[in-house]
C-alpha positions in Angstrom: 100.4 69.0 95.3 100.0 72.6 95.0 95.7 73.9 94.5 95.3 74.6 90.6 99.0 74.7 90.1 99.2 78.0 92.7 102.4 77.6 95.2 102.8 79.4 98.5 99.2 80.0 99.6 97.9 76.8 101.1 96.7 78.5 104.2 94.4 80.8 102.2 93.1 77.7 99.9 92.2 75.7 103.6 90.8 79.1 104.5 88.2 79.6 102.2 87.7 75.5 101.8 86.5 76.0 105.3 84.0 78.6 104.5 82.7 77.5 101.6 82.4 74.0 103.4 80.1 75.8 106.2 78.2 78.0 103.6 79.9 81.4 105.4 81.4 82.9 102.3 81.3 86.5 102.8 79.9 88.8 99.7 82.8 90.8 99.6 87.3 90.5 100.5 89.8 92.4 99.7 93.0 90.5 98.8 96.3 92.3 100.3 99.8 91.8 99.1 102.5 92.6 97.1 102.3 92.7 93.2 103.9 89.6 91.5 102.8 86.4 94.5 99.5 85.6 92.4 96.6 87.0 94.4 94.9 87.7 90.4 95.6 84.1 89.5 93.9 82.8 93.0 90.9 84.8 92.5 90.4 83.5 89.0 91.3 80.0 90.3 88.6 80.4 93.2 85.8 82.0 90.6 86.2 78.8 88.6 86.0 76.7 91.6 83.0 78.5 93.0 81.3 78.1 89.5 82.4 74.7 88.4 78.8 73.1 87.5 79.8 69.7 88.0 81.7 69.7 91.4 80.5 71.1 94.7 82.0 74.7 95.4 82.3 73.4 98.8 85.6 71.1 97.3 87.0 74.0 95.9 87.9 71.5 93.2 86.9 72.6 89.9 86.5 69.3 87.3 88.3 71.3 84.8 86.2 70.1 82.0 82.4 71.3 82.4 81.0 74.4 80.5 81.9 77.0 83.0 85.7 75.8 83.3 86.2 75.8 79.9 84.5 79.4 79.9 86.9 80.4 82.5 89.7 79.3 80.8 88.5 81.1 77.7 87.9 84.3 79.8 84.5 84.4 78.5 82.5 83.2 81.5 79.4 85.7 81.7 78.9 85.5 85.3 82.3 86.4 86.1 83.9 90.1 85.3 87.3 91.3 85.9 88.2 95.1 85.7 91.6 96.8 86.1 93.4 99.6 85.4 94.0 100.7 81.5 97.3 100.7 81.2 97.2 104.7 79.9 94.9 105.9 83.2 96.5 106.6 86.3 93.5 105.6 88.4 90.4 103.6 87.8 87.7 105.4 85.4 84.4 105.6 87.3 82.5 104.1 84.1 84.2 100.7 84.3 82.5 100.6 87.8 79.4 102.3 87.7 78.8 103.2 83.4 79.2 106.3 81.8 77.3 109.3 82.1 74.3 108.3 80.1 74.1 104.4 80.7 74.8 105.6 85.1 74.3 102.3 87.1 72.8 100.5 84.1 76.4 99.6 83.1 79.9 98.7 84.8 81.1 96.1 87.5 78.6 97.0 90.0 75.8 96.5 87.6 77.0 93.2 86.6 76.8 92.1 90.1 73.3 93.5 89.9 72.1 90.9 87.7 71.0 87.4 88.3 73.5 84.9 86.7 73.3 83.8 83.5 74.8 80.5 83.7 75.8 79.1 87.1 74.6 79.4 90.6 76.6 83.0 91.6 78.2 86.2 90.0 81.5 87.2 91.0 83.4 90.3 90.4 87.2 90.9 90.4 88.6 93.9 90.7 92.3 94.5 90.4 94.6 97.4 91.1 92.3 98.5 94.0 95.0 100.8 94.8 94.1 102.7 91.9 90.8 103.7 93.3 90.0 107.3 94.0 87.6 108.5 96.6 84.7 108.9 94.0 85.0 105.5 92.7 85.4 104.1 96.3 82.4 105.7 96.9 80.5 104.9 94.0 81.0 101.1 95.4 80.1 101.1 98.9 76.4 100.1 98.6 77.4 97.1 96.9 80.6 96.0 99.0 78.1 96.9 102.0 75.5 94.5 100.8 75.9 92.6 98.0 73.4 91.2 95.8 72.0 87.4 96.6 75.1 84.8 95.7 77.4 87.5 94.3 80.9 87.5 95.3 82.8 91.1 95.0 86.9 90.6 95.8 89.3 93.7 95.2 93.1 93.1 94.8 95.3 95.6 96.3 99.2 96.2 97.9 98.4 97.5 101.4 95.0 97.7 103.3 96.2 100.8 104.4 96.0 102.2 100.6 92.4 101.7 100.6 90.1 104.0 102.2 88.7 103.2 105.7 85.0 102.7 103.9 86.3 99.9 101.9 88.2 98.2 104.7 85.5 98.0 106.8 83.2 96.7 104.0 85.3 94.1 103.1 87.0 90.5 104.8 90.5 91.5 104.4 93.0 88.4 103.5 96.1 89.2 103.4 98.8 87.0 101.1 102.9 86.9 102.1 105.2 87.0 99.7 106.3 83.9 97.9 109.2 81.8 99.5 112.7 81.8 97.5 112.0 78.3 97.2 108.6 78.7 95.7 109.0 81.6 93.6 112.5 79.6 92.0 110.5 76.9 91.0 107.9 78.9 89.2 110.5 80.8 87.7 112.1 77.4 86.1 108.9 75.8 85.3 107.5 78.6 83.8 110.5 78.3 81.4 111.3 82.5 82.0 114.7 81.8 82.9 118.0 80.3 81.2 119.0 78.1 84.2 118.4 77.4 87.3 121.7 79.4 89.0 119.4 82.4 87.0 116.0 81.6 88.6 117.3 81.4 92.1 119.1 85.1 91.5 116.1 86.4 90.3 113.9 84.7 93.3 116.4 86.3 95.7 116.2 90.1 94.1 112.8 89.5 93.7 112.0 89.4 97.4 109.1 87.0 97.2 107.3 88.4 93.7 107.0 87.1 90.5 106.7 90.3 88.7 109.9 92.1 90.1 112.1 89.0 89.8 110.6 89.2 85.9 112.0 93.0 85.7 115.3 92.3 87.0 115.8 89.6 84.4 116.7 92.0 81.4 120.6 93.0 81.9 119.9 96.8 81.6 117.6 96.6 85.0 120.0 94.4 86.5 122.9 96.6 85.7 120.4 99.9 87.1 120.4 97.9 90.2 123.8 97.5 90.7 124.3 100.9 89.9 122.1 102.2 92.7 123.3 99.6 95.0 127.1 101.0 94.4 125.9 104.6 95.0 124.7 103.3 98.3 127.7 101.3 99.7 129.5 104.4 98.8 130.7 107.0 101.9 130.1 109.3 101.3 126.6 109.4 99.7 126.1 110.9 96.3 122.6 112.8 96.4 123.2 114.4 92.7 124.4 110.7 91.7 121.6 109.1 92.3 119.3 111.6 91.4 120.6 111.2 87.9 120.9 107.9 87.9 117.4 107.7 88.4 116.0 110.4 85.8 118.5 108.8 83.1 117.7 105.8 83.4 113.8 106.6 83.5 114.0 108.5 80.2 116.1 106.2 77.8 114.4 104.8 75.1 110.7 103.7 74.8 110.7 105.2 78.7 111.5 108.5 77.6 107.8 109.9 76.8 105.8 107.4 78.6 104.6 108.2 82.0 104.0 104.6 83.3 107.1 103.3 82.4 109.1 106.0 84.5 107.1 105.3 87.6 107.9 101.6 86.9 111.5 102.5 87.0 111.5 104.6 90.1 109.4 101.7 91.3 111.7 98.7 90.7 114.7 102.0 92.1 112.2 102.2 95.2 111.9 98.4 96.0 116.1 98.4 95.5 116.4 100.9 98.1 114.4 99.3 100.7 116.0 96.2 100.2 119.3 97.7 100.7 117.9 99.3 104.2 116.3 95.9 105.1 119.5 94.4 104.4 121.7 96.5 106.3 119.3 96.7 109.3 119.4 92.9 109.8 123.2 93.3 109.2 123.3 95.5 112.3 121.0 93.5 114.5 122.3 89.8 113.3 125.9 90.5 112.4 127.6 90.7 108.2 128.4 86.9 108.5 124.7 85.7 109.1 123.1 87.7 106.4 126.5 86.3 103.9 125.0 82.8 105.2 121.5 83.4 104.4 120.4 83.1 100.2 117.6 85.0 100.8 120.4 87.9 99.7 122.4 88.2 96.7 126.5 88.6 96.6 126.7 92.3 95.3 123.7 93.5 97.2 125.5 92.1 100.8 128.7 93.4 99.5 127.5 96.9 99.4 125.7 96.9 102.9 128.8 95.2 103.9 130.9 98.2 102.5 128.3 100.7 103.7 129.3 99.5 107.7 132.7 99.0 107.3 133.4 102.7 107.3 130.0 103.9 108.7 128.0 103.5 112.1 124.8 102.7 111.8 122.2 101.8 114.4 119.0 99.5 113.3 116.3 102.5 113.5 118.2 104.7 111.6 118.3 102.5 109.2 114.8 101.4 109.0 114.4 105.2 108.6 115.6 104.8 105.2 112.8 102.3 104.7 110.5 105.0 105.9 111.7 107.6 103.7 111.6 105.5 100.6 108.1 103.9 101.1 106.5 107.8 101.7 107.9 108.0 98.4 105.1 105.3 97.0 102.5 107.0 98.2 103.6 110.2 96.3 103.7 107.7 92.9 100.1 106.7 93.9 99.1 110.1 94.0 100.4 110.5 90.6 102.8 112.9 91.4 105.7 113.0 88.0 107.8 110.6 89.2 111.1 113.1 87.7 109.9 115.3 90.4 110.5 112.9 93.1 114.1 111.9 92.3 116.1 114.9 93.7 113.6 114.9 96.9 114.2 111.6 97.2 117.9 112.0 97.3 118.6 115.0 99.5 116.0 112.7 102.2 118.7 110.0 101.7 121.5 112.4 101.9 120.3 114.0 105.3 119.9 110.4 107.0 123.4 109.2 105.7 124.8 112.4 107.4 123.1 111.2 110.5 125.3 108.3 110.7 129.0 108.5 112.8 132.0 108.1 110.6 134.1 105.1 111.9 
């Protein structure tokens, strides 16, 4: 039976069971993965095991019933704090980590740490969209990551390790979390009642590559059809730079997208994890052959048909296309950095062109 209802990460639960079982629970991790395969929900669900009053945290088996569950459950506990990014900031605000300017270390996460616990045996802090962090909030946080107060527990969520800065890597125990099998995520999608049917959850599981929250945006038919459409313009020889370039600006600026900054990067995000997965695709294509990757339901029909289309009338070799991978993913680090994402489309597509020009016409 899957820990607390979480699927896909029974190696992590057995890892900290161990530690907490041995009393060698470090002060502070950083939790590494992609968005959507429930590293949020498993810190919660380890907070309220660590803090259940009636069971030993070394089960890491919360009774579900005692005053701090229930607190938990009510997101009220006041020995546990969890901060992310508002939704209208493009990077964490340094109050909600260290206080504003007149209530400076007297208020925000690393305050709360600061403080003995009100109500159980440790504080713990979560802090998501660690990728959000600039270097002055980083900073602002090393003296606490570096030694943390007496039975606190400090854990950052994040994407990549290497979208942290090196003083928060080496301050923290890094765990890293893998994507959710097809299998897993396609039951979550079913019992989480999101989907129609189950021929519905196991396409959204496969586009999804392994998170929740991308298999979620493909669902509405206006996404799916975006997809298809920037799938198409790939399969195509030749290449359509100015195609895809607006494809990608239209798309991002229809209706409530059209004045809202967020939603666009969304967009070229959910284009962005498209492309790689084309590039993936087509790269095991080359090294494994067309019919094994038809064979395999880790890939949808329309996706394999346009990497299918792509080699029939183009040579590719497997580095060049894991170039396009390259390409797409220095393209996330430009979104990080806030750049518009508008600004990044016709870039994006004359890097494509130039490495579709690069392959040998068959």
């Amino acid at each position: 039976m899957a820990w607390q209802g979480i699927l896909g990460h029974d190696k992590i639960v057995e890892f900290f069971r161990r530690a907490a079982q041995r009393g060698r629970l470090s002060g502070s991790y950083l939790f590494i993965g992609p968005d959507g395969i429930g590293k949020r929900r498993f810190a919660i669900a380890l907070a309220k095991s660590l803090l259940c009053l009636n069971n030993s945290e070394s089960d890491l088996n919360p009774c579900g019933v005692c005053a701090s569950c229930k607190e938990i459950d009510n997101n009220s506990h006041p020995d546990l704090e969890i901060v992310q990014k508002p939704a209208d900031k493009s990077l964490i605000p340094l109050e909600l980590l260290i206080g504003d300017v007149e209530h400076r270390n007297s208020e925000g996460l690393c305050h709360f740490l600061s403080v003995k616990p009100q109500f159980a045996k440790r504080k713990i802090a979560i802090l998501d969209d660690a990728d959000f962090l600039n270097a002055e909030g980083a900073n602002a946080m090393l003296k606490t990551l570096e030694e943390p107060p007496p039975n606190a527990l400090f854990i950052l969520l994040g994407t990549s390790a290497a979208k942290q800065l090196p003083t928060i890597r080496s301050r923290c125990r890094i765990v890293r979390f893998d994507p959710l099998s097809q299998d897993d995520s396609t039951q979550i999608l079913q019992n989480s009642q999101i989907v129609d049917s189950p021929v519905q959850a196991r396409l959204l599981s496969s586009i999804g590559q392994g998170s929740l929250a991308n298999a979620v945006a493909w669902k509405d038919p206006e996404f799916l059809e975006f997809r298809q459409n920037i799938l198409k313009i790939l399969g195509e020889v030749p290449f359509a730079p100015v195609a895809f370039s607006k494809l990608l600006q239209d798309f991002a600026s229809q209706g409530d997208r059209k004045d809202n900054a967020s939603k666009k990067r969304n967009v070229i995000h959910l284009a962005q994890i498209t492309v790689i997965q084309f590039f993936i695709t087509l790269s095991r294509a080359i090294s494994c052959g067309i019919e094994e990757v038809l064979r395999n339901p880790q890939y949808d029909d329309y996706l394999v048909s346009m990497v299918k289309s792509r080699l029939t009338r183009w040579k590719w070799d497997v580095e060049t296309a894991n170039r396009g991978v390259e390409i797409t993913l220095k393209l996330e680090e430009m979104l990080i950095r806030n750049v518009h994402p508008m600004l990044l489309c016709d870039a994006w597509a004359d890097s494509l062109a130039e490495l579709f020009n690069t392959g040998i016409k068959s």
